[in-house]
C-alpha angles and dihedrals in degrees: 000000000000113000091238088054093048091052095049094049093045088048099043098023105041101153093038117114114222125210129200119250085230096058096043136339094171100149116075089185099278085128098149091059094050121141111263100012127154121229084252094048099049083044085062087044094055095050089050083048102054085046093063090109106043124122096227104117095208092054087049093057094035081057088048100048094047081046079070110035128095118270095244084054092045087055086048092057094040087054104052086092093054090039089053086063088049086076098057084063088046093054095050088063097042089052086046087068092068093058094050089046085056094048099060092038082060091045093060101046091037089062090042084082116088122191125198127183112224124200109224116240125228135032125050112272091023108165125230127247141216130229133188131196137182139191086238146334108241134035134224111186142155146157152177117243130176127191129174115220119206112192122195122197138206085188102041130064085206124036141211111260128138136131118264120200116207135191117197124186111178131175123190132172122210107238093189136002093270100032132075125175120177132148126228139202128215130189117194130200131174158125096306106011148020119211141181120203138185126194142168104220130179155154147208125207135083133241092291134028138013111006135166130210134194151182135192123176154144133220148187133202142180114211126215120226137181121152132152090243101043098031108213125334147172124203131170134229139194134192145177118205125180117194120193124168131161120208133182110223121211144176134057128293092283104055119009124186147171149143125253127184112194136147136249127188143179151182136198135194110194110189127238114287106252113236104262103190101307106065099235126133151189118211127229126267151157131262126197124177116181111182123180113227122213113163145129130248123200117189117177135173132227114177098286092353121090102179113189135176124173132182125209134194102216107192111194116216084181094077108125108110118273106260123199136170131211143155134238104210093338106307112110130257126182120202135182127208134192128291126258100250132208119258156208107245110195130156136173143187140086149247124245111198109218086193137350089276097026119070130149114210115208105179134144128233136193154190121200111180114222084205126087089224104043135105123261112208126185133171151138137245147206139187157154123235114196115189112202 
């Protein structure tokens, strides 16, 4: 191998095995036609195919080298396209845990509202009245939480998997006595991506009965790429996602339950991939995911301990298989990833009050796909709720 071709393929094809011409040379550029291909895959290899004769010196030693690879190197190469969608699906779950931050948050002040029926005293017929008290009218909270997402893929030999780590600071202010509107920040950084999001949350209800919850927020977030194909690459992302759900609380001031259904949805929009030094590209494209929530919540409450878990049933609509389009020096691919699933939501922990203003929440959270081509995801949070 010439000491020029040997720099160009460390530097564009890092990941990719090379195989003396000697040992096997097995593939004469009939990539497309290759054994055990997916329809992505041979879609990759057509467009490779059709650039044999290019005059782009890189494509002609990225050919040759996969000329010379093993054929379970070559598939790995042919799939990046179709891997690269695998984080959108990714991303969707990782922007669902705000909204499951926001929720409990919303459990717990919510609850911090008593309300006690008086009889009034004096004349005959005399009606009876309803307060209603509460440790404080307005919120300042905030964590850390860190969760670890393992993707697995029917369409990708390699899968999206990686850890985020997220801090949340949120403030919210109670309008009425049955009313409470805030707004909240997250920055995310992980394994493939950082993000920053901003969102206006609420709910209305009281301690017990009927209540409402609700989320509206915007993102952005820069990926981070680097594949063997692509080379390294940072796109950026943004999203908007809405969350509503509507629950009935029962129970007495020591454990209080109830189910909720409710609704979250998002879409993405991830920017083109940007060429590294093979010019190859993945266009743009949109992303929505809308899931139907039925589930159960239990709060209770232990002297300074107020333990919860709740479990939640998430149905994805959204369930046709991510599509997405490129070129490999110009000449067109079209790939297909794997579909957004629905899911199992549970989380777990409690809350200690230090003092009646003053409590830290530890709790767990996580998401199990019922797909077999979904994302897990599991992690643990904590936090500090000041009432004020």
């Amino acid at each position: 191998m010439k000491p020029k071709f040997r720099s160009i393929l460390h530097k564009t094809l890092p990941a990719l095995t090379i195989i003396p011409a000697m040992t096997q040379m097995v593939h004469a550029n009939g990539f497309a036609t290759l054994p055990g291909l997916s329809p992505s895959q041979a879609s990759v290899g057509a467009a490779i195919d059709s650039s044999i004769n290019s005059d782009n010196v890189t494509v002609q030693e990225f050919i040759a080298a996969l000329n010379n690879s093993d054929l379970a190197t070559v598939q790995q190469a042919l799939d990046a396209p179709a891997r690269i969608l695998s984080y959108g699906q990714a991303l969707v779950t990782s922007n669902y845990l705000l909204h499951r931050t926001t929720q409990e948050h919303l459990a717990q002040v919510r609850g911090a509202t008593t309300t006690t029926t008086v009889a009034a005293s004096g004349g005959k017929g005399g009606m009876a009245t309803t307060e209603t008290t509460s440790i404080g009218r307005g919120n300042a909270w905030g964590g850390y939480s860190y969760d670890w997402l393992d993707s697995n893929s029917d369409h990708s030999n390699n899968s999206a998997s990686g850890d985020i780590s997220s801090f949340t600071v949120g403030v919210d202010w109670r309008l009425a006595p049955n009313l409470l509107m805030g707004v909240v920040l997250d920055g995310t950084t992980g394994s493939n991506q950082d993000a920053f999001k901003g969102a206006v949350y609420g709910t209305w209800g009281e301690s017990m009965g009927i209540y409402s919850d609700f989320l509206a927020g915007y993102g952005t977030h820069n990926l981070d790429s680097s594949d063997s194909f692509f080379g390294t690459n940072s796109p950026d992302a943004n999203q908007f996602q809405a969350l509503w759900t509507f629950g009935y609380t029962m129970g007495d001031r020591e454990v209080k339950h109830g189910p909720f259904v409710g609704l979250e949805y998002q879409n993405v929009n991830v920017d083109r991939f940007n060429p590294g030094l093979l010019p190859v590209t993945l266009d743009s494209g949109d992303l929505d995911s809308l899931r139907g929530l039925i589930g159960y919540r239990v709060n209770a409450s232990y002297g300074r301990f107020s333990p919860y878990a709740s479990v939640a049933y998430a149905h994805e609509f959204q369930d046709d298989n991510i599509d997405g389009s490129g070129t490999f020096d110009g000449n067109p691919f079209t790939v297909s990833g794997d579909s957004l699933g629905s899911a199992i939501l549970l989380s777990a922990g409690t809350n200690y009050a230090f003092t009646d203003k003053l409590a830290m929440n530890i709790g767990y959270r996580g998401e199990l796909s019922v797909e077999s081509n979904g994302v897990d995801s599991n992690g643990g949070t904590i936090g500090l709720n000041y009432a004020f």
